[in-house]
Backbone as JSON, one array per atom type, in Angstrom:
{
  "sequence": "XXXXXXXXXXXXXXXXXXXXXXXXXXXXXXXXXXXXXXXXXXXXXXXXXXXXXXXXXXXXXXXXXXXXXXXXXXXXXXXXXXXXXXXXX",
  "N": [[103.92, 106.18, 82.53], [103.62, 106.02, 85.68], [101.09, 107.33, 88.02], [101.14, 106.88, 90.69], [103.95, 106.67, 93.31], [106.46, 104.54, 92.87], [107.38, 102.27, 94.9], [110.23, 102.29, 96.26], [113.3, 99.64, 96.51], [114.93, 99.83, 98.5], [113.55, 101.88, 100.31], [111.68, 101.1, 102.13], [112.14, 99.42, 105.21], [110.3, 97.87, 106.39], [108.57, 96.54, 104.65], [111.08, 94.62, 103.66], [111.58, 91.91, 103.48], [109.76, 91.33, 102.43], [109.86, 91.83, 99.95], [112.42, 90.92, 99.28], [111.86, 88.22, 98.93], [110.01, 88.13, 96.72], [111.85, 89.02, 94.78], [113.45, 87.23, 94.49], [111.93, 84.94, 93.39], [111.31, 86.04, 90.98], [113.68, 85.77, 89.25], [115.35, 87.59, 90.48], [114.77, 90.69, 89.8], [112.6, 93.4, 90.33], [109.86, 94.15, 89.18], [108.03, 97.02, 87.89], [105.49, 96.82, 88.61], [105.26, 95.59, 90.93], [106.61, 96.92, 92.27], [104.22, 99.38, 92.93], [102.4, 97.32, 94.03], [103.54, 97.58, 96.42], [103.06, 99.37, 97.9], [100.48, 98.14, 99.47], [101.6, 96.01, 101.35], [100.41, 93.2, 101.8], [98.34, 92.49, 99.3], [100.31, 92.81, 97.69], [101.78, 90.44, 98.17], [99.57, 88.62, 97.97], [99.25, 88.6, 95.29], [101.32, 88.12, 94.04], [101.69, 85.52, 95.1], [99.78, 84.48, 93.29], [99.73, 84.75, 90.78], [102.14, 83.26, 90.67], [101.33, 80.7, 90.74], [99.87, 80.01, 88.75], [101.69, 81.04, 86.67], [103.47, 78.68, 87.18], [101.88, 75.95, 88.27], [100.06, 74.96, 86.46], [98.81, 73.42, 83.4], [99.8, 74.43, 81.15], [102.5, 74.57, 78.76], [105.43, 76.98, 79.07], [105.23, 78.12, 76.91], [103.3, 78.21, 75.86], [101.95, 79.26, 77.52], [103.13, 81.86, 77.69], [102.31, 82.96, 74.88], [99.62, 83.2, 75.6], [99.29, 84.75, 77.33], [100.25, 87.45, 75.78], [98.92, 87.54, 73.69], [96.17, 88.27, 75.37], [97.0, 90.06, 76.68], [97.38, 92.03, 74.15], [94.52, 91.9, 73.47], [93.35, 93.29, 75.34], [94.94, 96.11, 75.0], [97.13, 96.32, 77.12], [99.92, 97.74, 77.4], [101.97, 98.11, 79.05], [102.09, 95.02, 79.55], [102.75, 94.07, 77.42], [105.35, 95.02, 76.42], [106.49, 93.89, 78.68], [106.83, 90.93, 77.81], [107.44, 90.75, 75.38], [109.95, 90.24, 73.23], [112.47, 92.57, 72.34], [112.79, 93.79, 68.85]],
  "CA": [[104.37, 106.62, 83.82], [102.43, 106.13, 86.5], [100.3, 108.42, 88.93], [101.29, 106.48, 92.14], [104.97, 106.54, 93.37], [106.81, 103.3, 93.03], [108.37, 101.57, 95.91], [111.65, 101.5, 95.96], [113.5, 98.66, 97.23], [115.28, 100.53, 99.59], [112.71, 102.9, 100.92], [110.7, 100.5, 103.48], [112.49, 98.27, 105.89], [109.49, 96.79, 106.8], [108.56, 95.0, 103.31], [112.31, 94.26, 103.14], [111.76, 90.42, 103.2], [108.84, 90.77, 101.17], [111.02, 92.28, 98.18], [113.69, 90.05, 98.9], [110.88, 87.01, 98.04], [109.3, 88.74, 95.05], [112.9, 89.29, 93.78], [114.08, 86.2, 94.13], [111.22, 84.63, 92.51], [111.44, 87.12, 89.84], [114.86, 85.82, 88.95], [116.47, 88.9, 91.15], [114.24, 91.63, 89.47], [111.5, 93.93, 90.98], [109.14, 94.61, 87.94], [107.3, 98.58, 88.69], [103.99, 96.35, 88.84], [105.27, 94.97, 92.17], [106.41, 98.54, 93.32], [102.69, 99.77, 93.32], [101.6, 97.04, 94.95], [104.0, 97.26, 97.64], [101.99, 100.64, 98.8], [99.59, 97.66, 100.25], [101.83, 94.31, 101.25], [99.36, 91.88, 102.02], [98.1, 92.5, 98.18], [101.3, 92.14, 96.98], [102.0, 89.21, 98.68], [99.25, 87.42, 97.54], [98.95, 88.85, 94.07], [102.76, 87.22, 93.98], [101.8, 84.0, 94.81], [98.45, 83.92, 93.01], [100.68, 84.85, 89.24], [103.02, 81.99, 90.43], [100.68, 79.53, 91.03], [99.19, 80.34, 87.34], [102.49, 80.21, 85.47], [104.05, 77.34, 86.98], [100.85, 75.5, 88.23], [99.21, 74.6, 85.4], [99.3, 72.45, 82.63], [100.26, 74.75, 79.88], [103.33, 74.81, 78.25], [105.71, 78.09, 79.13], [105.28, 78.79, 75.41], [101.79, 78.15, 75.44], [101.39, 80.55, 78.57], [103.42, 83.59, 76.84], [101.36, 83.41, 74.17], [98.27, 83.68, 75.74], [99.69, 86.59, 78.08], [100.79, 88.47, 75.34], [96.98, 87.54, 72.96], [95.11, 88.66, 76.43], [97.39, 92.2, 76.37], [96.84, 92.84, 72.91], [93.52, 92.27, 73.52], [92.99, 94.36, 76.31], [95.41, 96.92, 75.28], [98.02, 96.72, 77.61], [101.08, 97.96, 76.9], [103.12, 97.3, 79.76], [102.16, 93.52, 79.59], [103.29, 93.73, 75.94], [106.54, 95.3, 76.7], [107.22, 93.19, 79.84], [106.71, 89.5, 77.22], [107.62, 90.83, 73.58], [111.38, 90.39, 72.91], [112.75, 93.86, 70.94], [113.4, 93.3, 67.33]],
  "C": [[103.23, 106.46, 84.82], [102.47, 107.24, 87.72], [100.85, 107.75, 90.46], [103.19, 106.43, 92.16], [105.45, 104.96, 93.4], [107.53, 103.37, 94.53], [109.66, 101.6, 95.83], [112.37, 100.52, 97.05], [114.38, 98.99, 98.44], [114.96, 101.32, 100.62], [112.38, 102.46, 102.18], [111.36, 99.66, 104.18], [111.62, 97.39, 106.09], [108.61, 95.67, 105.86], [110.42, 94.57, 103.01], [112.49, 92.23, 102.73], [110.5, 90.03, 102.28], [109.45, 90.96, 99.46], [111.8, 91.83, 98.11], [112.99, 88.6, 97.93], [110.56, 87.33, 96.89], [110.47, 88.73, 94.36], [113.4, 88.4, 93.39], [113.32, 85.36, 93.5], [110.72, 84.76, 90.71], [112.76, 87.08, 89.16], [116.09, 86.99, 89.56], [115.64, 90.55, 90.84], [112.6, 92.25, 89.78], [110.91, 94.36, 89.71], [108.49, 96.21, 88.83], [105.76, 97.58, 89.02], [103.9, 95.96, 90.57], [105.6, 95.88, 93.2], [105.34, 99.29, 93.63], [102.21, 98.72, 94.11], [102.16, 96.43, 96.29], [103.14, 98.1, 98.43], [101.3, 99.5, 99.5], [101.01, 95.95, 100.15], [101.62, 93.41, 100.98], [98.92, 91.84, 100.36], [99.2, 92.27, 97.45], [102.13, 90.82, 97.03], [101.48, 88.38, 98.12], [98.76, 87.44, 96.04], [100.13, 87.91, 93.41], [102.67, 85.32, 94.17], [100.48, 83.54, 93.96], [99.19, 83.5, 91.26], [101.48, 83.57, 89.29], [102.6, 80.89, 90.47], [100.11, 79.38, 88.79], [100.11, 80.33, 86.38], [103.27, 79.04, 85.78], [103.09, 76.21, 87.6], [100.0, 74.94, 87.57], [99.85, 73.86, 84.32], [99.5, 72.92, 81.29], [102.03, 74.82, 80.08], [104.35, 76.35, 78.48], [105.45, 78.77, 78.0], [103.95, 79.05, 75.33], [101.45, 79.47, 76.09], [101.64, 81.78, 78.01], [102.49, 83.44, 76.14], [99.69, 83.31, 74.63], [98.17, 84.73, 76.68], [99.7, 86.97, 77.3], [99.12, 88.43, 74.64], [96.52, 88.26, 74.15], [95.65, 90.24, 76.6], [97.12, 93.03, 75.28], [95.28, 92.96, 73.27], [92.71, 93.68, 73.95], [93.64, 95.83, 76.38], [96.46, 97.28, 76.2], [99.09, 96.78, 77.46], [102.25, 97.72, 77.69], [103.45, 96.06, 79.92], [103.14, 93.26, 78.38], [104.71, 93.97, 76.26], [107.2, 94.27, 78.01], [107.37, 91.61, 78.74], [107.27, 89.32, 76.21], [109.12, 91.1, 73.43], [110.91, 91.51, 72.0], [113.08, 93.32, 69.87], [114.66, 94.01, 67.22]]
}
């Protein structure tokens, strides 16, 4: 759970076209990672295009990329990365 309130997509008119972009990029879906960093726009803005440049930008493989998101969460312990990449059994 987190300590900061999320965004909700209804709350702010004035990111309203920024959450329409993030969503639609996002296949339609606001992850909570992108509701914290609506609190600051401009950071979410370009945190949004920096992630998209990095998974479709590059010359790995989508397969290749999950698995080195999900190796770099285990690593580091994060559990929401893990849960956002790791199909349920």
């Amino acid at each position: 759970m987190s300590r900061i309130p999320y965004i909700d997509d209804s709350e702010d008119p004035a990111v309203a076209d920024l959450i329409a972009r993030i969503s639609a990029g996002r296949r339609g879906s606001l992850i909570n990672v992108y509701r914290l960093l609506l609190h600051s726009p401009s950071i979410a803005a370009t945190w949004f295009e920096h992630i998209n440049a990095v998974r479709r930008k590059t010359r790995l493989s989508g397969r290749l990329s999950e698995i080195v998101i999900i190796r770099i969460a285990l690593i580091n312990r994060v559990d929401y990365v893990i849960a956002q990449h790791v199909p349920e059994f």
